[in-house]
N, CA, C and O atoms as a Tripos MOL2 file, in Angstrom:
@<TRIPOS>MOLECULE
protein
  268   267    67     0     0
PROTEIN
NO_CHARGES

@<TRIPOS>ATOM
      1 N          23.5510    5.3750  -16.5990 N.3       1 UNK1
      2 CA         22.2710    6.0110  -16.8880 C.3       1 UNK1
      3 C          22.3570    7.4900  -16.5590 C.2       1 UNK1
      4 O          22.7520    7.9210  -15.4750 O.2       1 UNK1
      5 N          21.9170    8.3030  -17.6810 N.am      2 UNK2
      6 CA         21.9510    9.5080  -17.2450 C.3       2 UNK2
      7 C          20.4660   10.3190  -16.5260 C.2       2 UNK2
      8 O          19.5700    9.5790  -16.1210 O.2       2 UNK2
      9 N          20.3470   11.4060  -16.4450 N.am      3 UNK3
     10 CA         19.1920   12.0650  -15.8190 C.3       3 UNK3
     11 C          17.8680   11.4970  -16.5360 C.2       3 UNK3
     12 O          16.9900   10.8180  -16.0030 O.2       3 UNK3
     13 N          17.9370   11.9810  -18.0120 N.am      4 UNK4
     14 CA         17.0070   11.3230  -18.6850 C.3       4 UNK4
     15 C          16.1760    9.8200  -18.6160 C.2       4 UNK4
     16 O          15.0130    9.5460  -18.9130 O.2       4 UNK4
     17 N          17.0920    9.1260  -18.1850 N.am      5 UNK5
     18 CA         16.9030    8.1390  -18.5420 C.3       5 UNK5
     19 C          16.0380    7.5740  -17.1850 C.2       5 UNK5
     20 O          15.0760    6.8060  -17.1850 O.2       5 UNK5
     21 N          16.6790    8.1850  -16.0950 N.am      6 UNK6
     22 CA         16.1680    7.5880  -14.7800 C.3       6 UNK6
     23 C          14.8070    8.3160  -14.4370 C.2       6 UNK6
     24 O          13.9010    7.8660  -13.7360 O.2       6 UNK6
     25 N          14.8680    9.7600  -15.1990 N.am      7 UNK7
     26 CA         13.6090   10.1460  -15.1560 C.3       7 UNK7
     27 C          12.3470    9.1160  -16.2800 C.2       7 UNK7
     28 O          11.3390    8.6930  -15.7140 O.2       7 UNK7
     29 N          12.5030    8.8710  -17.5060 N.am      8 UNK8
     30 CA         11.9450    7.8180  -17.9230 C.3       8 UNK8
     31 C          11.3480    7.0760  -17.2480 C.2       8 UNK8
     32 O          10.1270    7.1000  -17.0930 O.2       8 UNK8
     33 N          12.3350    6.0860  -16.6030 N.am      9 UNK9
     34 CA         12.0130    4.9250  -16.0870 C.3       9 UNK9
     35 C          11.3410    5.2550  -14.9870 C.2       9 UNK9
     36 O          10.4770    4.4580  -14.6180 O.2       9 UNK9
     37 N          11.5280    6.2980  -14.3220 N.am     10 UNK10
     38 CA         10.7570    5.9830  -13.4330 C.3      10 UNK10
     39 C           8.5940    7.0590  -13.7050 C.2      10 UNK10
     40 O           7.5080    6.9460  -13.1380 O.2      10 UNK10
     41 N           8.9460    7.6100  -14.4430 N.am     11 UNK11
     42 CA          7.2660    7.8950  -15.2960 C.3      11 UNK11
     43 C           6.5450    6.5130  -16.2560 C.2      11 UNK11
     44 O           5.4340    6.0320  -16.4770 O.2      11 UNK11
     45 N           7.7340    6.3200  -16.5600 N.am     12 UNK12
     46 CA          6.9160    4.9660  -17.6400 C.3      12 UNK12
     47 C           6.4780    3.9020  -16.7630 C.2      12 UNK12
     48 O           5.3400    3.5270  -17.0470 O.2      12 UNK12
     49 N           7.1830    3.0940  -15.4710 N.am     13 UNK13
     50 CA          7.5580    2.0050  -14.8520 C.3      13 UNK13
     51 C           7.2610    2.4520  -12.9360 C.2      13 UNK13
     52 O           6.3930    2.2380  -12.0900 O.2      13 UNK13
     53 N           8.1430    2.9260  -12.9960 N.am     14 UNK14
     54 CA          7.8250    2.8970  -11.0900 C.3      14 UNK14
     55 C           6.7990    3.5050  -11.0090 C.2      14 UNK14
     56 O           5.9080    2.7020  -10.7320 O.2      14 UNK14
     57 N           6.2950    4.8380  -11.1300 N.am     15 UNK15
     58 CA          4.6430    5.5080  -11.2130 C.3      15 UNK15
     59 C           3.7970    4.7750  -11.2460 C.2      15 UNK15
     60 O           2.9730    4.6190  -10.3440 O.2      15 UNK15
     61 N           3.8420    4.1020  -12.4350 N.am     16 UNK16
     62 CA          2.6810    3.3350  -12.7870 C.3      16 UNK16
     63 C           2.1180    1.8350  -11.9620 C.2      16 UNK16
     64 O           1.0020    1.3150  -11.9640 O.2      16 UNK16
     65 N           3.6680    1.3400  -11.1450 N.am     17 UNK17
     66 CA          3.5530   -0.1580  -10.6840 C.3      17 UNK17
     67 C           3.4680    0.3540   -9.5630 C.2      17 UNK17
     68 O           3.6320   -0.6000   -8.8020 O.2      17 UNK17
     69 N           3.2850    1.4400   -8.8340 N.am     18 UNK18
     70 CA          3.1660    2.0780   -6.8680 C.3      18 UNK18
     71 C           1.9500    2.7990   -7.0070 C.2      18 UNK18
     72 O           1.2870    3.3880   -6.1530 O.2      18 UNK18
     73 N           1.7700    2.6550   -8.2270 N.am     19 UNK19
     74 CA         -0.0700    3.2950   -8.4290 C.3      19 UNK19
     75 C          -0.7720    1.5670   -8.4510 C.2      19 UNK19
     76 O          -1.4860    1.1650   -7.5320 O.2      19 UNK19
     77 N          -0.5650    1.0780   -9.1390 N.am     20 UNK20
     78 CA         -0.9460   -0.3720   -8.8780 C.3      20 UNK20
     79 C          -1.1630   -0.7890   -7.9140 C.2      20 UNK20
     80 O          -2.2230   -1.1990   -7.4400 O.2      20 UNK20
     81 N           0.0490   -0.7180   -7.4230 N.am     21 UNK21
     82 CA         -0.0490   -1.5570   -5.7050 C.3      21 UNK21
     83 C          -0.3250   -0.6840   -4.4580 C.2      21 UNK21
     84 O           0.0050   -1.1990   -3.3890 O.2      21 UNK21
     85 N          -0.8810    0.5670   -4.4130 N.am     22 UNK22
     86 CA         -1.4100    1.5170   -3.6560 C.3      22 UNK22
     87 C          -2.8730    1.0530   -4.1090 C.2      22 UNK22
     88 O          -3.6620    0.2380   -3.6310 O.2      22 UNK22
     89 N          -2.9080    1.7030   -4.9660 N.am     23 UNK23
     90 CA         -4.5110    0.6880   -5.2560 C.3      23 UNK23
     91 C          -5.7280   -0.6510   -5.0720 C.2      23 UNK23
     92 O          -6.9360   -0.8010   -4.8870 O.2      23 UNK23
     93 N          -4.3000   -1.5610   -5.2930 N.am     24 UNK24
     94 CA         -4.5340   -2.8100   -4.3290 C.3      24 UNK24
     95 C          -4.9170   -2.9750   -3.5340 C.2      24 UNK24
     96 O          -5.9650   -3.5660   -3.2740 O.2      24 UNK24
     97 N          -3.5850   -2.1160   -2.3690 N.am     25 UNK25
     98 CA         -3.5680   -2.2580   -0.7480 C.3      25 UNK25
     99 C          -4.9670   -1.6760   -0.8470 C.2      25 UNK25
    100 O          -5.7270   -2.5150   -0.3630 O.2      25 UNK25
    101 N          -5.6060   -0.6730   -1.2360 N.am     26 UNK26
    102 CA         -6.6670    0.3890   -0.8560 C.3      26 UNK26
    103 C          -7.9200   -0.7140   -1.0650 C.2      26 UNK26
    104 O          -8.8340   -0.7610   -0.2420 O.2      26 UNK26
    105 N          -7.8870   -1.4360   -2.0270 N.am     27 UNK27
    106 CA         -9.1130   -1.8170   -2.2360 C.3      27 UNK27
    107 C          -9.5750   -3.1160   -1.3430 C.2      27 UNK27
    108 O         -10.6480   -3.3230   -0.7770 O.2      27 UNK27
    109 N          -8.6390   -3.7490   -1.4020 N.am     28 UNK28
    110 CA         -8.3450   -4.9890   -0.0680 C.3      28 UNK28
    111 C          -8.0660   -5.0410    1.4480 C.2      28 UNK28
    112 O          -7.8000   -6.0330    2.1260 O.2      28 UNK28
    113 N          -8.2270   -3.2860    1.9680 N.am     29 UNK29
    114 CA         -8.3480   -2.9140    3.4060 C.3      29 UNK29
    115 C          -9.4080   -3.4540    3.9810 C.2      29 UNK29
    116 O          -9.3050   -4.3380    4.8320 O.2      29 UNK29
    117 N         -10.6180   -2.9380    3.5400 N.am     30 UNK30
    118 CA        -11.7910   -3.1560    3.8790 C.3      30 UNK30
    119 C         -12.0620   -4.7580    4.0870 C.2      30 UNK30
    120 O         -13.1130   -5.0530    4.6560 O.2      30 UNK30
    121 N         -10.9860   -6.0640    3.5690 N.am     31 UNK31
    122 CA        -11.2390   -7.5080    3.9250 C.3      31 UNK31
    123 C         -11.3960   -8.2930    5.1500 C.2      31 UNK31
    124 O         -12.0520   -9.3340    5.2110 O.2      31 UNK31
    125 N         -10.6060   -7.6120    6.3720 N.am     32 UNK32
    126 CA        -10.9360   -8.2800    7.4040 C.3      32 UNK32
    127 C         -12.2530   -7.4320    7.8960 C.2      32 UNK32
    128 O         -12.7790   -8.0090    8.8490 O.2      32 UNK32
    129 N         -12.6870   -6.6690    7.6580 N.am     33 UNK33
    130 CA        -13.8660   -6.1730    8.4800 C.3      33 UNK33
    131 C         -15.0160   -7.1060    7.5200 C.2      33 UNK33
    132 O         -15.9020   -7.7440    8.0900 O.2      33 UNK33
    133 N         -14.8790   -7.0980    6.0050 N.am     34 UNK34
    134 CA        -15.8040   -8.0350    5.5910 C.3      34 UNK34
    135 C         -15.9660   -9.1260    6.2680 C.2      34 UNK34
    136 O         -16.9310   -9.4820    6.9440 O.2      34 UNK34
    137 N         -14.7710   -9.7520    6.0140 N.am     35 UNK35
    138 CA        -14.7510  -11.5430    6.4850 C.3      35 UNK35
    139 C         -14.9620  -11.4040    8.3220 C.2      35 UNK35
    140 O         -14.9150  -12.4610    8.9510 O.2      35 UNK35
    141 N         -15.1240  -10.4560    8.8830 N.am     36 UNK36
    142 CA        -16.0700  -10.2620   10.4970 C.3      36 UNK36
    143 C         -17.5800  -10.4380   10.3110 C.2      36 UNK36
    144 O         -18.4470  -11.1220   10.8540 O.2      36 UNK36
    145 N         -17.5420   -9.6200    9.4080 N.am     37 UNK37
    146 CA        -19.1370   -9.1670    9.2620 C.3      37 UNK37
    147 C         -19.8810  -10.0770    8.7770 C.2      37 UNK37
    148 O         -21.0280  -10.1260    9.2200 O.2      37 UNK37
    149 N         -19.3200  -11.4350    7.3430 N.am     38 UNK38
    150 CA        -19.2390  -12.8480    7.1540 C.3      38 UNK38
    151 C         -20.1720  -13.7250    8.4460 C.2      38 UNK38
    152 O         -21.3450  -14.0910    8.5140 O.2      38 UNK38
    153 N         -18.9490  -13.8360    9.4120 N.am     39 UNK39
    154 CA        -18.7120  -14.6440    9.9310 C.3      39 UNK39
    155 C         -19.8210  -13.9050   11.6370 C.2      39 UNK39
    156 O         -20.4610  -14.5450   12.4720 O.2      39 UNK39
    157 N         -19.6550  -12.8380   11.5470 N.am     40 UNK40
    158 CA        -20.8430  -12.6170   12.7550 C.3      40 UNK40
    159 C         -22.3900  -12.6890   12.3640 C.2      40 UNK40
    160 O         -23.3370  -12.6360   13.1480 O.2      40 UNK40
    161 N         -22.4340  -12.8330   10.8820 N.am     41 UNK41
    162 CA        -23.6820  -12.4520   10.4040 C.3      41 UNK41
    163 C         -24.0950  -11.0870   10.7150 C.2      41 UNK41
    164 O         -25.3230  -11.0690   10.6300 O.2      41 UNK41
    165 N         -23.6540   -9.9500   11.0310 N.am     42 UNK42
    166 CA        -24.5710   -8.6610   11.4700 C.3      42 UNK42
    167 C         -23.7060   -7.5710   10.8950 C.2      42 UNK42
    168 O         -22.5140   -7.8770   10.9270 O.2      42 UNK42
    169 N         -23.9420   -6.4690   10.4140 N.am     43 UNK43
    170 CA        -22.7840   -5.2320   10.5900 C.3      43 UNK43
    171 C         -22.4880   -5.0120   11.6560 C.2      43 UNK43
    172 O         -21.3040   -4.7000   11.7800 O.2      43 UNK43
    173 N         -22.9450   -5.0290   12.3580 N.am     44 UNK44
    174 CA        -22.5830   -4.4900   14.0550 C.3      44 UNK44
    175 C         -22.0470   -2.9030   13.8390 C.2      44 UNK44
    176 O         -22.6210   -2.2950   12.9350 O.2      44 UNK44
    177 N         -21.2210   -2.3290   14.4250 N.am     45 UNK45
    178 CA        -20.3370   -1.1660   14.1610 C.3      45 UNK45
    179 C         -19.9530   -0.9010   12.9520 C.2      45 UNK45
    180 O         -19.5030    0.2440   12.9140 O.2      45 UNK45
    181 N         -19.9060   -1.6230   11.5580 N.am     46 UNK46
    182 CA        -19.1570   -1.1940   10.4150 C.3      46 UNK46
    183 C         -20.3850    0.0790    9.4320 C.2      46 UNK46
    184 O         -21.6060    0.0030    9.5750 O.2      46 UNK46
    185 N         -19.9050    0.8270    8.7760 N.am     47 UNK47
    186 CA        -20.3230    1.6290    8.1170 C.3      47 UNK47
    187 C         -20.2350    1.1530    6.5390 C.2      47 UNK47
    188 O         -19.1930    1.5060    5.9850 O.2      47 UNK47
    189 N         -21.0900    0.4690    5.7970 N.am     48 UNK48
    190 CA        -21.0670    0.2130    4.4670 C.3      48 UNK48
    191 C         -20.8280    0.8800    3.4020 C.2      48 UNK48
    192 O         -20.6200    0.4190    2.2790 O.2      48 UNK48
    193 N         -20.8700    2.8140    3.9780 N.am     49 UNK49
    194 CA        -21.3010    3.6400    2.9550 C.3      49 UNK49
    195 C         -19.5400    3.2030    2.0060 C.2      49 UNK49
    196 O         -19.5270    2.9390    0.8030 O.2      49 UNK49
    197 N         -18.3240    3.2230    2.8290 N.am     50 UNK50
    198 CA        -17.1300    3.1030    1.9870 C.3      50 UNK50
    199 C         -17.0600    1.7570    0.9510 C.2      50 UNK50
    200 O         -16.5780    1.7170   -0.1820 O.2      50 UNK50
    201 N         -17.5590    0.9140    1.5520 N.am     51 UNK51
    202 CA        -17.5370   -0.2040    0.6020 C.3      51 UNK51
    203 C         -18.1960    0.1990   -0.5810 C.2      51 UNK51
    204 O         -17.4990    0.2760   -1.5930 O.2      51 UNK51
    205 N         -19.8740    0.5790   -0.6900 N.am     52 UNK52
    206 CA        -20.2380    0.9190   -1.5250 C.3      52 UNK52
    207 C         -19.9050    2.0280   -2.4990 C.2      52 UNK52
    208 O         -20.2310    1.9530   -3.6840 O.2      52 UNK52
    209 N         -19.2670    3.0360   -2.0010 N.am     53 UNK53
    210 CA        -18.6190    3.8580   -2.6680 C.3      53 UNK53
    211 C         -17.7230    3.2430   -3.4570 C.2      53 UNK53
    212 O         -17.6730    3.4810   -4.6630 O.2      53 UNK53
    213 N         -16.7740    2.2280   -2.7430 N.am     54 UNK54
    214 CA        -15.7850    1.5810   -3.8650 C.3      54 UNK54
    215 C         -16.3000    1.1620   -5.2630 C.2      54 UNK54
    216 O         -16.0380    1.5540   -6.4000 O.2      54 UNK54
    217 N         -17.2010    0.1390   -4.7150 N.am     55 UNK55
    218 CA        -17.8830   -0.5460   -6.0150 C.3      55 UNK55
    219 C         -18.5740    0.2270   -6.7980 C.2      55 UNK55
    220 O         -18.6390   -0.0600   -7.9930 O.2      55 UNK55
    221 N         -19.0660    1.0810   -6.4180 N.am     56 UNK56
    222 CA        -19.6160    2.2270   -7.6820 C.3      56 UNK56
    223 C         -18.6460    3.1860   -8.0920 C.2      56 UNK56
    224 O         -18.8710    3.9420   -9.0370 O.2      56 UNK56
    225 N         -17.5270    3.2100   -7.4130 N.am     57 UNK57
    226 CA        -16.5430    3.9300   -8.2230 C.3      57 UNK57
    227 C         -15.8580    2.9220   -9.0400 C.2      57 UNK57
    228 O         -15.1220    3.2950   -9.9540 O.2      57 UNK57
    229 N         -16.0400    1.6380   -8.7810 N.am     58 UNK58
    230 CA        -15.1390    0.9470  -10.3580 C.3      58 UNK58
    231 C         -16.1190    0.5410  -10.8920 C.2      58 UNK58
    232 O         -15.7630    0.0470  -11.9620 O.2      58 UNK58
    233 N         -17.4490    0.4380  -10.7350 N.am     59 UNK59
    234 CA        -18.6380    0.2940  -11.8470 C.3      59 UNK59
    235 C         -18.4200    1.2120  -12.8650 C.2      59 UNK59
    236 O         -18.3250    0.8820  -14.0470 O.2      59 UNK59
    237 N         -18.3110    2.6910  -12.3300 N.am     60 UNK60
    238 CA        -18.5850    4.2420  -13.1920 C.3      60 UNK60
    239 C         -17.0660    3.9970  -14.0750 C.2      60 UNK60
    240 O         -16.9380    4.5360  -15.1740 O.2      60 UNK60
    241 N         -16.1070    3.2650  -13.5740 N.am     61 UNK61
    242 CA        -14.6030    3.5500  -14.4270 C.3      61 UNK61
    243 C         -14.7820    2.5920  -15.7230 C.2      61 UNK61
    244 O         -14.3060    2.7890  -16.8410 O.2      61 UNK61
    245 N         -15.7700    1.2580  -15.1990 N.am     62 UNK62
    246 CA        -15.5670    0.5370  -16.5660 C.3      62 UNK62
    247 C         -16.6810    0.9150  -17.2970 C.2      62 UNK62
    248 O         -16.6600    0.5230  -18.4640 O.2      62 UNK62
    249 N         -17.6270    1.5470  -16.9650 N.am     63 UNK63
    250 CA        -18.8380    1.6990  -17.6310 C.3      63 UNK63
    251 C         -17.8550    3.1300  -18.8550 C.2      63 UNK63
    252 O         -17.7110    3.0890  -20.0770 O.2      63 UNK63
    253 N         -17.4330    4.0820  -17.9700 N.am     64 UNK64
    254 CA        -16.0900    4.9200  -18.8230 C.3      64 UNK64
    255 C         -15.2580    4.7320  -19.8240 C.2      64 UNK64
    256 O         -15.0220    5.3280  -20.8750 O.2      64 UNK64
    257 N         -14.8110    3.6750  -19.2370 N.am     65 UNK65
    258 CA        -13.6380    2.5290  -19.9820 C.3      65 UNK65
    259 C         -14.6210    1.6680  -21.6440 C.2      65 UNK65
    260 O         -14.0710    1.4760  -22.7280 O.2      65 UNK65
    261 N         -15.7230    1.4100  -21.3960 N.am     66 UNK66
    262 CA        -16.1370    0.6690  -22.4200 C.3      66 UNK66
    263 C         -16.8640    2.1570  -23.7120 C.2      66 UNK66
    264 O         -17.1610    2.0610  -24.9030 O.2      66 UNK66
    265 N         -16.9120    3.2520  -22.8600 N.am     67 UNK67
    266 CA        -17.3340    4.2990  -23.7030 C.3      67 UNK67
    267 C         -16.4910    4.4840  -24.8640 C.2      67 UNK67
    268 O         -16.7520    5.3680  -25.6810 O.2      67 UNK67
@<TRIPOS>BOND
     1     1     2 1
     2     2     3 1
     3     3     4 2
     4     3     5 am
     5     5     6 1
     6     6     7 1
     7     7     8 2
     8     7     9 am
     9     9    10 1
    10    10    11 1
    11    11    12 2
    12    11    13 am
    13    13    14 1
    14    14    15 1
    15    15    16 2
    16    15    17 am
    17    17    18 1
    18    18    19 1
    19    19    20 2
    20    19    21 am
    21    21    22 1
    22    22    23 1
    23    23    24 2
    24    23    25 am
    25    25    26 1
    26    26    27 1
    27    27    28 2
    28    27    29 am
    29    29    30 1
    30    30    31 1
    31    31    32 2
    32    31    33 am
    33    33    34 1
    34    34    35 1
    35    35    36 2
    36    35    37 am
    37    37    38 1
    38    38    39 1
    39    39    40 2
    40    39    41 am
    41    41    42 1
    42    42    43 1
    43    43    44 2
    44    43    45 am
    45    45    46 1
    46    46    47 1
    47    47    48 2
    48    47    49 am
    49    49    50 1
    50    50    51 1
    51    51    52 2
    52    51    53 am
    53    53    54 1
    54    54    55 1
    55    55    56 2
    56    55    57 am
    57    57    58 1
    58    58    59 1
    59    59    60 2
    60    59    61 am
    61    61    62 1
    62    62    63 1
    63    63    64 2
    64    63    65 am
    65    65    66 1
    66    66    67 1
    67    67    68 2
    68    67    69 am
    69    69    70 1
    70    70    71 1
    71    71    72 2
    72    71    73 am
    73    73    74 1
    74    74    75 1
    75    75    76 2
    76    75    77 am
    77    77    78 1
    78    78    79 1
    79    79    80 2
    80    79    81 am
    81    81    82 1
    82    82    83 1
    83    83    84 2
    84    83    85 am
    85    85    86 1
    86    86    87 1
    87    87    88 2
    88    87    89 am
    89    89    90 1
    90    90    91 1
    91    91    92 2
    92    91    93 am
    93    93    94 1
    94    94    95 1
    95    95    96 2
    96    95    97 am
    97    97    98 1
    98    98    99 1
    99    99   100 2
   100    99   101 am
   101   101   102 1
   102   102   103 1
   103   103   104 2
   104   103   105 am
   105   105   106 1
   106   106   107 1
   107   107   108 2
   108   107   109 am
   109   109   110 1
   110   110   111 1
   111   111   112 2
   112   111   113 am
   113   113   114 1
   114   114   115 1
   115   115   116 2
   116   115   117 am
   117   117   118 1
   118   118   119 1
   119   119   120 2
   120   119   121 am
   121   121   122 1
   122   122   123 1
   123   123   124 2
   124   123   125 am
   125   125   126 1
   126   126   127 1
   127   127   128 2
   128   127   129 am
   129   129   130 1
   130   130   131 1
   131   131   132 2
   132   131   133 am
   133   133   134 1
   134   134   135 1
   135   135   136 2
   136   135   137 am
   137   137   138 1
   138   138   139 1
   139   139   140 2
   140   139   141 am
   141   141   142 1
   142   142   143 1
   143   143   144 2
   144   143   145 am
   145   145   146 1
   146   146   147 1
   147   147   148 2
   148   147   149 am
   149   149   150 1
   150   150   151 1
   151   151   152 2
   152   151   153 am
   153   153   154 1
   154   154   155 1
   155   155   156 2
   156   155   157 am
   157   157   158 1
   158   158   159 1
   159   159   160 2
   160   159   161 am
   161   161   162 1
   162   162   163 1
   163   163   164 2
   164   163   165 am
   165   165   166 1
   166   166   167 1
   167   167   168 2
   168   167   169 am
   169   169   170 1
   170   170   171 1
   171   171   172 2
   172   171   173 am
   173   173   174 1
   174   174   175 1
   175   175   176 2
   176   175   177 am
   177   177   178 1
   178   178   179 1
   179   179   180 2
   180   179   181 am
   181   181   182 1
   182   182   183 1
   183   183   184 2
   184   183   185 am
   185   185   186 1
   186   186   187 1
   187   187   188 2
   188   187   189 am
   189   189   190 1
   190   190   191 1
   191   191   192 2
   192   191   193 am
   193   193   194 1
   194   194   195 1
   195   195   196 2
   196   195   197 am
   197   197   198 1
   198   198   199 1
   199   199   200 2
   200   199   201 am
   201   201   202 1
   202   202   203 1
   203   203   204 2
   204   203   205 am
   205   205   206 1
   206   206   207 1
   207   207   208 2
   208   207   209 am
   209   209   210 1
   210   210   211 1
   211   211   212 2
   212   211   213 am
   213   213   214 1
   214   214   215 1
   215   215   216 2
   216   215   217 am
   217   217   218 1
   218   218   219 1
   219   219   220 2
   220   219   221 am
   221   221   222 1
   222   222   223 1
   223   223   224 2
   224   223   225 am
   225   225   226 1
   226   226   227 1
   227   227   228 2
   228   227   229 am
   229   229   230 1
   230   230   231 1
   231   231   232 2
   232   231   233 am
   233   233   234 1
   234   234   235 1
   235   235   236 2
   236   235   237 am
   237   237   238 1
   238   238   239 1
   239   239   240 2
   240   239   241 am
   241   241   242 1
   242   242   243 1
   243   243   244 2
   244   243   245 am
   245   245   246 1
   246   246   247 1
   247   247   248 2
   248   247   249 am
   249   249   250 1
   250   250   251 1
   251   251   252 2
   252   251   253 am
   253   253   254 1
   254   254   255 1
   255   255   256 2
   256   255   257 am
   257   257   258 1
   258   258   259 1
   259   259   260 2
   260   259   261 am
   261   261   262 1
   262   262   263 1
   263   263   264 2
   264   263   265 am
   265   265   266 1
   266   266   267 1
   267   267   268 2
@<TRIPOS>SUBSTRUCTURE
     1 UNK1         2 RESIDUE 1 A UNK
     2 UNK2         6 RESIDUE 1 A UNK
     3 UNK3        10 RESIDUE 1 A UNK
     4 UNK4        14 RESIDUE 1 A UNK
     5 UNK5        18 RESIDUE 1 A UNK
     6 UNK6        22 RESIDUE 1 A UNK
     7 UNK7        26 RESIDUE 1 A UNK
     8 UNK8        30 RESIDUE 1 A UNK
     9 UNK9        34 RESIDUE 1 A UNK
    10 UNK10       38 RESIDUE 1 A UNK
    11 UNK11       42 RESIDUE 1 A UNK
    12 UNK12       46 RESIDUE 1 A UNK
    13 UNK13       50 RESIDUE 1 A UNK
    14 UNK14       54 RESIDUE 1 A UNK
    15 UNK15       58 RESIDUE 1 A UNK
    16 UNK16       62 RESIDUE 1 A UNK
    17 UNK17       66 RESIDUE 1 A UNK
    18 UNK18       70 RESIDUE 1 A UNK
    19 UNK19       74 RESIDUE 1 A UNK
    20 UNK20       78 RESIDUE 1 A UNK
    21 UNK21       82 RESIDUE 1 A UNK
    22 UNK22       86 RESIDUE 1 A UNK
    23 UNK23       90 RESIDUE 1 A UNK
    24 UNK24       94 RESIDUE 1 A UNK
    25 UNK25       98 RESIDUE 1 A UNK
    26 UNK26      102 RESIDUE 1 A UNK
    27 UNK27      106 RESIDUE 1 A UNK
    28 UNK28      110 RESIDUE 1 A UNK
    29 UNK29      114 RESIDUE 1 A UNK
    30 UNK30      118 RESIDUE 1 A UNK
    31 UNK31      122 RESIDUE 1 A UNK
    32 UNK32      126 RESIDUE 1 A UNK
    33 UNK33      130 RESIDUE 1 A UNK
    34 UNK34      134 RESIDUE 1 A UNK
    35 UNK35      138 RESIDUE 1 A UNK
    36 UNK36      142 RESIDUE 1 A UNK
    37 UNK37      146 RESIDUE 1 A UNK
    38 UNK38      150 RESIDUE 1 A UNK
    39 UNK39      154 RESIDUE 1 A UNK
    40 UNK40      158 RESIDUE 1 A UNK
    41 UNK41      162 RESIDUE 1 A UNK
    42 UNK42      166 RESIDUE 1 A UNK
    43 UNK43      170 RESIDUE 1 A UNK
    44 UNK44      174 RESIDUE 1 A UNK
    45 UNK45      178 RESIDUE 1 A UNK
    46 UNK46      182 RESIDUE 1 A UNK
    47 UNK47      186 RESIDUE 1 A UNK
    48 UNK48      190 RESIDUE 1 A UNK
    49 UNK49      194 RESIDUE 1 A UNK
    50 UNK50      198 RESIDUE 1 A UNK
    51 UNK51      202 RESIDUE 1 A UNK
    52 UNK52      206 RESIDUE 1 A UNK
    53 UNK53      210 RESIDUE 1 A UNK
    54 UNK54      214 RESIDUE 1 A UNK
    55 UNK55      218 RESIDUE 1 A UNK
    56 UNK56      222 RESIDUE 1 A UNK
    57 UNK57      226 RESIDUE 1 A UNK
    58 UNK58      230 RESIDUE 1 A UNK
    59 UNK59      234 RESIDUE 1 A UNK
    60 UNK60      238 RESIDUE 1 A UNK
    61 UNK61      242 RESIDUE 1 A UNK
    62 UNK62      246 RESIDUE 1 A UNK
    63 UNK63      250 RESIDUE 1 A UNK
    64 UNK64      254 RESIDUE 1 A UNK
    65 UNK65      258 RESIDUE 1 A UNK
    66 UNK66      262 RESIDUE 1 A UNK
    67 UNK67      266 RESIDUE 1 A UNK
């Protein structure tokens, strides 16, 4: 494989699959503090504003997405 090629692969393929799974990890942090907050019934200490930010930032992407 020459320069080209490894540059390719890695814009078409690795970029795109460590944007994936950075994304993931990011969105599935916030699970054990949910499944606390579940299971104590209360927020206690947690701050909701990030959760909600999430979900209205992928509301606004598909509402984008269907434009």
């Amino acid at each position: 494989m020459d320069a080209d090629d490894w540059k390719s692969l890695a814009l078409n393929h690795l970029a795109p699959g460590l944007g994936c799974i950075i994304a993931f990890l990011m969105f599935v942090s916030p699970l054990r503090a949910v499944q606390n907050v579940r299971k104590l019934q209360s927020l206690g200490d947690l701050n909701p504003l990030p959760l909600v930010a999430i979900i209205a930032n992928c509301m606004v992407w598909l509402i984008y997405g269907e434009s």
